[in-house]
N, C-alpha and C positions, 0 to 999 in steps of 0.2 A: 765388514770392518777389517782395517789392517790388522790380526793380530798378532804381529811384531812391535808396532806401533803406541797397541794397547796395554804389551808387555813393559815395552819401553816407560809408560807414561806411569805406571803400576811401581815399577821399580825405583822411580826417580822419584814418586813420594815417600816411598820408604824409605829411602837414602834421606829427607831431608824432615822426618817427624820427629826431632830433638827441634830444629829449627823452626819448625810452622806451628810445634806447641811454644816456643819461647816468645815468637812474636804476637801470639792470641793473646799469652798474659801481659805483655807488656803494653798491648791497647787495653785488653779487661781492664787494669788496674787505672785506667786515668777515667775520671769520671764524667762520663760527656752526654750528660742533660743538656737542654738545651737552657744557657743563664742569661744573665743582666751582659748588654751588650757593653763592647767597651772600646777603645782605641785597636785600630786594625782586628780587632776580634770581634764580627757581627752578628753573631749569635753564642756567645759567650767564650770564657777561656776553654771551660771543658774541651768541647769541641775544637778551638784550636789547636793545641794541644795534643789531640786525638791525630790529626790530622795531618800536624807535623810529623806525629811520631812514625804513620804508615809512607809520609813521603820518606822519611828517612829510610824505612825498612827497603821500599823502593829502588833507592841510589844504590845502597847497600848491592841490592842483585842484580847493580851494571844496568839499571833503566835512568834514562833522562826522564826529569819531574816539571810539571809547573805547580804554582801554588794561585789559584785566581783568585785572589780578594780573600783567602783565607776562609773561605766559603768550600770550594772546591779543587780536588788533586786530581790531575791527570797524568798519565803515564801516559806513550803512544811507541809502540814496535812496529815501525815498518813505513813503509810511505803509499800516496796513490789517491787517487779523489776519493773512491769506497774505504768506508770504513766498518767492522765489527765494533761496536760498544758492549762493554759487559760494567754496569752500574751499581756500585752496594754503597752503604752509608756507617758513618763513622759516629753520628749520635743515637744516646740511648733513651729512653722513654726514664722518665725518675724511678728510683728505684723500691719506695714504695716502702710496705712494711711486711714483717712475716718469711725474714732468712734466717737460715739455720746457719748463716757462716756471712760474716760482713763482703757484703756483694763486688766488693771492688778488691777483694783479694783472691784470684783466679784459681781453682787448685784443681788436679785432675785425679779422680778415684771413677776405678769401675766402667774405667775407660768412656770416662763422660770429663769434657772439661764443663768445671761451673764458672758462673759469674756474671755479672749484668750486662750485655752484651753480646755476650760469645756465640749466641742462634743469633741475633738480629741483634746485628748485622756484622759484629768486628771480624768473628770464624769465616763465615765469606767472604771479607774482604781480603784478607789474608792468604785463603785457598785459590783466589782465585788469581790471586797476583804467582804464587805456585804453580796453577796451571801454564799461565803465562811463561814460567820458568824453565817448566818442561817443556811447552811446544820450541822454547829456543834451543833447548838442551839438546833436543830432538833432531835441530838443524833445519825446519822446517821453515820453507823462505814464505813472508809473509804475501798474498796477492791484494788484498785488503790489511791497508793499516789495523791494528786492534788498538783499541782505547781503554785501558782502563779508567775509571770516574768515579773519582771519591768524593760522596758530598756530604755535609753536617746538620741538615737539616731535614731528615725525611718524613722524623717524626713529627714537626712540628707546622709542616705547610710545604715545606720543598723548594722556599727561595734561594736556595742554593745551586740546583740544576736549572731554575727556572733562568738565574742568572749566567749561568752558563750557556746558556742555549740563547743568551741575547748577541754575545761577544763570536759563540763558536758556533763551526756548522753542525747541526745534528749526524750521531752513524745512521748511515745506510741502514744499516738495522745492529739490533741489539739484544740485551737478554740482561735481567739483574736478580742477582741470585738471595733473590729477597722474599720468595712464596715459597715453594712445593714442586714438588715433581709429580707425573709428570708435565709437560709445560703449560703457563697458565694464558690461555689465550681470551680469558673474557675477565675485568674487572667491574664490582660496579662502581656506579657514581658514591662516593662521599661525601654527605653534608654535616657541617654542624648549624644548629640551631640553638637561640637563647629564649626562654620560656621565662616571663616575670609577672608575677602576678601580688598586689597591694596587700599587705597583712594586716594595715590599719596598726592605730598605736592602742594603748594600753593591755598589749598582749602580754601574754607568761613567756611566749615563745622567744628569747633573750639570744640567740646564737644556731645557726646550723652550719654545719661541714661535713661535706662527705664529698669524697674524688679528688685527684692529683691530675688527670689530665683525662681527654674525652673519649682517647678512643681504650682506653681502659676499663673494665668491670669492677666499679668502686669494692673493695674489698673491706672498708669501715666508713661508719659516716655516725655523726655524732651532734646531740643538738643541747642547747643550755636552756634551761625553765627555772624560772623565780619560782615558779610553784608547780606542784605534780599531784590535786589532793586525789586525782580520778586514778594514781596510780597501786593503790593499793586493792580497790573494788575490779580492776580490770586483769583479764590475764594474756598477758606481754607475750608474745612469739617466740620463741624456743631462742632465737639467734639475736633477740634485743633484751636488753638490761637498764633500770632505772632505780638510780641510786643519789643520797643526797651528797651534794657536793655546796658547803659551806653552806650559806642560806637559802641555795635553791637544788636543785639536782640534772642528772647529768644522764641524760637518754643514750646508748651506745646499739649500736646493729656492728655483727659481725657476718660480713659475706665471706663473699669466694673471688680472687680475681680472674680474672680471664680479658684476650684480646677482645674488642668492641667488635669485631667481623662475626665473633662467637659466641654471643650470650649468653646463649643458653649453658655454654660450658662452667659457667660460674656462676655466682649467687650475687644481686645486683643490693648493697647493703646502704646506698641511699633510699631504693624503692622498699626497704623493709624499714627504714628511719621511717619515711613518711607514710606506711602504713601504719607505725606506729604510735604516732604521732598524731595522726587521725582518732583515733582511739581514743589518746591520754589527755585529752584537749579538750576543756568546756565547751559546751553547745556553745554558749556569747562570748566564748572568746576570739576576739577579731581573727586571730589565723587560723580558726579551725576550719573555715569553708575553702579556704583559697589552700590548702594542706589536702585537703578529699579532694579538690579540682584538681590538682597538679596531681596527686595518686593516679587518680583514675586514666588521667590523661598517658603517661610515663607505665603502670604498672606491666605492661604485656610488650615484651619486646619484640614482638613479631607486629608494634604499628597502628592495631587494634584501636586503641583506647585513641589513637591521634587520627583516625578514620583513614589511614591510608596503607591498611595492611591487602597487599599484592604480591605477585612472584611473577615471572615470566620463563622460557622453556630454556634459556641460554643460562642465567645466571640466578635462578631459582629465586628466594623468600627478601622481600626487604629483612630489614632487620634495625634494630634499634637498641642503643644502649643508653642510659642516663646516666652520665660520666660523672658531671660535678653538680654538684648540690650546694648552694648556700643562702644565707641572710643578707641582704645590703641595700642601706637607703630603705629601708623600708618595705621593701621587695622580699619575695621568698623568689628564686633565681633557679631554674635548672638549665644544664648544658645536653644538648642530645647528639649522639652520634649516630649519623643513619647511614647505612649502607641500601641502596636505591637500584632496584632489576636496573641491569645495561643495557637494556632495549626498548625500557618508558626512558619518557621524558624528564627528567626530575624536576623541573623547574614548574611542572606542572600538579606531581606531587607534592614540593613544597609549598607551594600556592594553597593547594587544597587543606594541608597542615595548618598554616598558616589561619585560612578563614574559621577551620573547625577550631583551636584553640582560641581563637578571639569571640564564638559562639558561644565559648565556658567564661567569659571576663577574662581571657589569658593574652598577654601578649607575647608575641612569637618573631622573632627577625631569625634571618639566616644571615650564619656570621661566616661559613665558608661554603664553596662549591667545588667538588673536584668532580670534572666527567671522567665517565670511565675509559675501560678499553674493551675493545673486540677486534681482535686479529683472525682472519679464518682461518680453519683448521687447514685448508687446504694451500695455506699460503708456503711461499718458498723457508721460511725462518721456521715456522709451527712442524712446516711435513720433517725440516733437517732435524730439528732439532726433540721431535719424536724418534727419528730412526735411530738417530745416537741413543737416545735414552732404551729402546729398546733394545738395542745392540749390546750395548753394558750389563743391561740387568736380567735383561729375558722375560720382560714381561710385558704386556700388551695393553695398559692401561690406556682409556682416550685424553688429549688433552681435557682440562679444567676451567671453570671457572671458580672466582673465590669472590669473599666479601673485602677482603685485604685492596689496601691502595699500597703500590709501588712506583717508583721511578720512570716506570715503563709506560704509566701512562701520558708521562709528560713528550714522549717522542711521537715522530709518526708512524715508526716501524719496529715496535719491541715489545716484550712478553716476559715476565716472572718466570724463572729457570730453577727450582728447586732453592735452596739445601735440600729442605727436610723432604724426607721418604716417603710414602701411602702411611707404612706399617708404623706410621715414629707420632708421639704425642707431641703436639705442639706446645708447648713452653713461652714461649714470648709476651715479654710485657708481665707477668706473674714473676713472683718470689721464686729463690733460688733455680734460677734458667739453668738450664745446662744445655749442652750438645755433644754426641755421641762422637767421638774423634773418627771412627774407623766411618761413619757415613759422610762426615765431612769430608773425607777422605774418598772415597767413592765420587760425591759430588766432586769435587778436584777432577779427578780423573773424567769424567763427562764434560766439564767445562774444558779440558785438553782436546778432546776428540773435538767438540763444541768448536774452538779455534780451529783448530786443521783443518776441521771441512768446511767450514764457512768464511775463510780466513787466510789458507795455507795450502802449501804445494809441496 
């Protein structure tokens, strides 16, 4: 490693950390769920919004901007057929319940900035538009164009880069600083799946709700009952409550959230609604079998109970999460998120899913497919973009694989690049987020070296 270079790239973030905290809060504070679409805004204001404000920061530090469809922002330093891409996103996952400080007001203690956002993804977008700053500060002539690519929908499908990628050429290769360090060169496949099964009428069972979005660890879920008489004979699970509410009463579970890649990190509080719910439920009451079906099916996030718990040697365990829970048309409805080994087939998986829930009277459609990634370790992007990361830190971790979907998988030649550290909790998608400035800062500084050698002369 140059380390004049590395001094250089060190020093020019500290010169400019009044600036790269004022620009994190100023995306924190706009709130960019993905909403009701609208004129020129195709996946809601938030998001626009969001995305004008990073091109503005952009302009601001002397780059020329496009805005594609208000979908996606792209910056580009340098000219040449090869291009570097480095990919992060500008929407947030909803923000859910259970902050200690209203999420959209960014504040920084303990040398942690908080807020809805600020890990995944706004703080990376920010840094690395910084790196970008420094490699020019630097003087470093570009040999490969670099792209920066800001898109607004990562959370919710990814028609934003997908749409980018119809108009533009894909980079040469890429990195988006939307996983972990160090580099993540295997993703797996992500599905969602819809489970409906008939509750029949004259039930007690009047309303269920549980989850905001799928690939989240519902952290409350809550059902409405005309009647509960099985609820005083029965005893209720430490983390659900049944209480009356006007003429009928009001069943609540309180979990844990956690990202859907990680289940087990959290407490999943629709699958403890419908354990409960099992329970408090008359033998003849029409939803009490189609309530034990859909448990049994959903209970074990490792697949189990949906017959297609497996792992493979690249990217270890499926995993499964039951995002959203509800009542409709007559339906009891669950949404599943499955992260699916990157070296099966998923499509064969889902098939299999699919028969065994229709074996219990369940019906099952898959309402999204993402394949995954595998880049070898040996490849030109995986081996650089290891030595940089060990050169920085001094440590010898192998690349990774994760349960997380990024940006990366939509390219033919790109990999998840950090923020977050081995040693760092991941936060994302859970109540009061935070991210550590001085790691963000680090990752900056990686993403600098990152440009220069892959990128620079």
């Amino acid at each position: 490693m140059d380390q004049k270079l590395d001094q250089f790239f060190r020093d020019y973030f500290d010169k400019r950390r009044d600036d790269i905290i004022a620009d994190i809060f100023s995306l924190v504070s706009i709130p960019s769920a993905k909403g009701e679409a609208k004129p020129g805004m195709p996946v809601g204001e938030g998001p626009a919004k969001a995305l004008e404000k990073m091109l503005e920061i952009c302009q601001r530090e002397g780059f020329k901007t496009r805005n594609i469809g208000n979908l996606v922002g792209e910056v580009t330093y340098g000219q040449g057929e090869e291009s570097l891409g480095v990919l992060a996103h500008l929407d947030v996952v909803p923000e859910g319940e259970g902050w200690n400080h209203p999420p959209y007001e960014p504040y920084f203690a303990d040398g942690k900035i908080h807020g809805r956002g600020v890990a995944d993804n706004k703080g990376p977008c920010v840094i690395s538009l910084y790196a970008l700053c420094a490699f020019k500060a630097a003087g470093l002539t570009p040999t490969r164009a670099i792209k920066l690519i800001f898109g607004t929908d990562e959370e919710s499908g990814s028609c934003c880069v997908k749409r980018y990628l119809e108009t533009e050429a894909a980079p040469t290769m890429a990195f988006s600083p939307d996983g972990g360090f160090p580099a993540v060169y295997a993703e797996k496949h992500i599905a969602n799946v819809l489970l409906q099964i008939p509750v029949g009428e004259e039930t007690s069972l009047a309303a269920v709700h549980g989850g905001t979005a799928s690939n989240v660890v519902p952290p409350t879920a809550v059902a409405a009952l005309t009647s509960a008489a099985r609820h005083e004979h029965i005893t209720l699970p430490e983390n659900v409550t049944c209480t009356r509410k006007g003429t009928g009463f009001e069943l609540r579970a309180a979990g844990a959230p956690a990202h859907a890649s990680t289940p087990w990190a959290g407490k999943n509080a629709a699958v403890l609604l419908l354990g409960a719910l099992g329970d408090l439920l008359e033998e003849d009451d029409p939803a009490c079998v189609p309530v034990h079906k859909l448990f049994s099916l959903c209970a074990q996030w490792d697949g189990q109970g949906l017959g297609i718990a497996c792992a493979d040697e690249v990217s270890d365990r499926l995993t499964m999460n039951l995002g959203k829970l509800y009542l409709q048309d007559g339906k009891l409805c669950a949404v599943l998120d499955l992260r699916l080994p990157v070296t099966l087939d998923p499509q064969k998986l889902l098939d299999s899913l699919i028969a065994h829930a229709a074996d219990e009277g369940v019906q099952g459609q898959v309402l999204t497919l993402s394949r995954g990634l595998y880049v070898p370790a040996d490849s030109e992007l995986v081996s650089s973009l290891m030595d940089i990361y060990h050169d920085v830190t001094g440590s010898d971790e192998p690349p990774m694989a994760i349960g997380g979907g990024t940006y990366a998988r939509l390219l033919p030649c790109a990999v998840a690049f950090g923020p977050g550290f081995p040693d760092e909790k991941n936060n994302c998608h859970m109540a009061n987020e935070f991210q550590s400035y001085d790691s963000l800062v680090k990752a900056g500084v990686i993403y600098a070296h990152a440009m220069a050698q892959l990128a620079g002369k």
